[in-house]
C-alpha positions as CSV (number, residue, x, y, z in Angstrom):
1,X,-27.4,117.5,48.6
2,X,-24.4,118.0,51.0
3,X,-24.5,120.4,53.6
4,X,-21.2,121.7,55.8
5,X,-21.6,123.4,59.2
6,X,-18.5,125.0,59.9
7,X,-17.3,126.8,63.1
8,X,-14.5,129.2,63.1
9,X,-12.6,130.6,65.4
10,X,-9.4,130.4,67.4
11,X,-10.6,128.8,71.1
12,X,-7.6,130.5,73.6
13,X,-8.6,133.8,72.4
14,X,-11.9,134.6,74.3
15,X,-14.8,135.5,72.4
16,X,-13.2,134.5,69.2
17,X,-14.4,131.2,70.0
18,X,-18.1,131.7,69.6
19,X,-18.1,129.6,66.3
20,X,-16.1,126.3,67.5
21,X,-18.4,126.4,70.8
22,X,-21.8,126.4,69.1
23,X,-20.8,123.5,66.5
24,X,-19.2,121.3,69.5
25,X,-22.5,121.6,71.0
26,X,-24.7,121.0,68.0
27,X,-22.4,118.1,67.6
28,X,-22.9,116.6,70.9
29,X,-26.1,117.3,71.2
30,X,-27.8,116.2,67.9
31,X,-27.7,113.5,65.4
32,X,-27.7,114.9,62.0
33,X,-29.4,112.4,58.8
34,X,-28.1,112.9,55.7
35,X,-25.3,113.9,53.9
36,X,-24.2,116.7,56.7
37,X,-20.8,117.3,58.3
38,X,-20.3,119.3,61.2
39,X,-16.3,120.9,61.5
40,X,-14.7,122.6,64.1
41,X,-12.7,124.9,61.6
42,X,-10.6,126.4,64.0
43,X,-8.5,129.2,62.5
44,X,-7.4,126.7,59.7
45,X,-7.8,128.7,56.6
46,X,-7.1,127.6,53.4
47,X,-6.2,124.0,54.7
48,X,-10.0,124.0,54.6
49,X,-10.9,124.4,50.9
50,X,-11.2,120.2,50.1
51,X,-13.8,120.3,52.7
52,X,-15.9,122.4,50.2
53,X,-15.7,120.3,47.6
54,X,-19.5,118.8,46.9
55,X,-20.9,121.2,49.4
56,X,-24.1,122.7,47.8
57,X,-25.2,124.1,51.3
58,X,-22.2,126.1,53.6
59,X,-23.3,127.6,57.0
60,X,-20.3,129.5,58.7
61,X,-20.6,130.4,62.7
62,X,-18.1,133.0,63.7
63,X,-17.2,136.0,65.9
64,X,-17.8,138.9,63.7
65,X,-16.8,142.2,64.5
66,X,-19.3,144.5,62.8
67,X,-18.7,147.2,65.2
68,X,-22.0,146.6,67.2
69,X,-23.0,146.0,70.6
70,X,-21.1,142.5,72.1
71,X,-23.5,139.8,72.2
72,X,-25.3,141.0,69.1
73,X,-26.3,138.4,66.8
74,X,-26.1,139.0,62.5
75,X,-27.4,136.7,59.4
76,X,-25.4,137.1,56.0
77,X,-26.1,135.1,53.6
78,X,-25.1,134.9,49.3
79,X,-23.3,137.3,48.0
80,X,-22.8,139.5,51.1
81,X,-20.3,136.9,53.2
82,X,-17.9,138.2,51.0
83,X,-18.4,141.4,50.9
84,X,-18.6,141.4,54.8
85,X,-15.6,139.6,55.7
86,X,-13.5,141.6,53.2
87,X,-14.2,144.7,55.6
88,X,-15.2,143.6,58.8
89,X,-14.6,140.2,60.4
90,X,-12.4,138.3,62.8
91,X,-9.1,137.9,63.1
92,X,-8.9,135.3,60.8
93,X,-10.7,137.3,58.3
94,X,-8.3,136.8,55.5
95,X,-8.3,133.1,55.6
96,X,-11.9,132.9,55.0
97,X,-12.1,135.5,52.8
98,X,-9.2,133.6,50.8
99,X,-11.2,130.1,51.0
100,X,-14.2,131.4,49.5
101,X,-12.4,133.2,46.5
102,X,-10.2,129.9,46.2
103,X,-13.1,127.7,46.3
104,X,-14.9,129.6,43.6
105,X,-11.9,129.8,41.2
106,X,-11.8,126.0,41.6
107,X,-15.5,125.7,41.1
108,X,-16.7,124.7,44.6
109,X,-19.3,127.6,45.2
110,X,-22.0,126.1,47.7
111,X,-25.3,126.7,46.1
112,X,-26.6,128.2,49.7
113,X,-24.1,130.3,51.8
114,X,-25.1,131.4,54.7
115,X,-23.1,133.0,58.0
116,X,-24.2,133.3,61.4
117,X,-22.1,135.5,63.8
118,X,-22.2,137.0,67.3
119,X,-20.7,141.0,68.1
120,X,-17.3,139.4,70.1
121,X,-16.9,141.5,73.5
122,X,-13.3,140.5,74.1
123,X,-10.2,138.9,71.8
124,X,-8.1,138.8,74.1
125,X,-6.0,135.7,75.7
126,X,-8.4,133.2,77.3
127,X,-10.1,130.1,77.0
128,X,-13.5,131.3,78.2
129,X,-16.3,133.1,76.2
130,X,-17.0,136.5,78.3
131,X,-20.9,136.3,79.6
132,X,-21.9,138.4,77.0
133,X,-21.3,136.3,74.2
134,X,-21.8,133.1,76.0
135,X,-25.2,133.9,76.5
136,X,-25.8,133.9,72.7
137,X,-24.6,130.2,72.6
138,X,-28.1,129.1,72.5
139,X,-29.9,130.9,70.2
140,X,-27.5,130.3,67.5
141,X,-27.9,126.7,68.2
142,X,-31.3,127.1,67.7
143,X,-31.0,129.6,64.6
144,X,-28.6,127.0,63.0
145,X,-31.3,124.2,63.6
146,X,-34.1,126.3,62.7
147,X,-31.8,127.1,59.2
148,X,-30.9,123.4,58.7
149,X,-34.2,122.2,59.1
150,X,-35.8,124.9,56.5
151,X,-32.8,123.5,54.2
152,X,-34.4,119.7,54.6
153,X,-31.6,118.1,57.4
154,X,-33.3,115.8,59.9
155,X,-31.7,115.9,63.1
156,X,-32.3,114.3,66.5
157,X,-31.7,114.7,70.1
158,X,-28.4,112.9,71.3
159,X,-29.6,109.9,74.0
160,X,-33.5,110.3,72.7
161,X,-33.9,113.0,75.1
């Protein structure tokens, strides 16, 4: 089994960040077992369709804006992460959306597709996460572990610690 952890987001733009910074600090943190990759997946789009290939797990971590309080944290999973990001997601909406449909006409559908997201409070120019959403670093980082580890990935603490 093959699982793909990938963060989105474009890091100058504020809050849009939120899913690069949580998968830079599973990566530095943890050692992942297994046939896992971690990918910051910046705003890259479509360029990221052959890193679906053999993926039967997918976990996306994004800024989603669902129109909700900033800082507030949503699971979708299956059949809904399309749905949602057809209506309602970051700025780079369309390039996910378009990567999914893509992957599926080419027969790369991960088995288990699951996206975890945080309410952004600003998209505006800036390398910094507002408070808001920075403070919802951590529990996704422990969400995402909590989600990997019902899915069978072994994972340590970088350094033993």
């Amino acid at each position: 089994m093959s699982t793909l952890v990938l963060g989105l987001g474009n890091s100058i733009m504020t809050d849009d960040g939120f899913g690069v910074k949580v998968v830079n600090t599973l990566s530095s943190r943890y050692h992942f077992q297994g046939k896992i990759r971690l990918i910051d997946g910046g705003t890259l789009g479509l360029d990221l369709l052959p890193h679906l290939e053999d993926v039967e797990s997918l976990l996306i971590i994004d800024a989603l804006d669902m129109r909700d309080k900033p800082g507030q944290l949503f699971r979708i999973e299956g059949e809904d992460v399309p749905r949602a990001f057809a209506s309602k997601l970051s700025v780079h909406q369309m390039g996910l959306q378009d990567l999914l449909a893509v992957a599926e006409l080419q027969g790369h559908v991960p088995t288990t597709l699951v996206v975890w997201g945080v309410q952004p409070e600003c998209i505006e120019m800036g390398t910094d996460l507002t408070a808001t959403v920075e403070s919802a670093v951590e529990p996704v980082v422990q969400k995402v572990l909590n989600e990997l580890q019902a899915w069978g990935v072994a994972f340590e603490v970088r350094g033993g610690k």
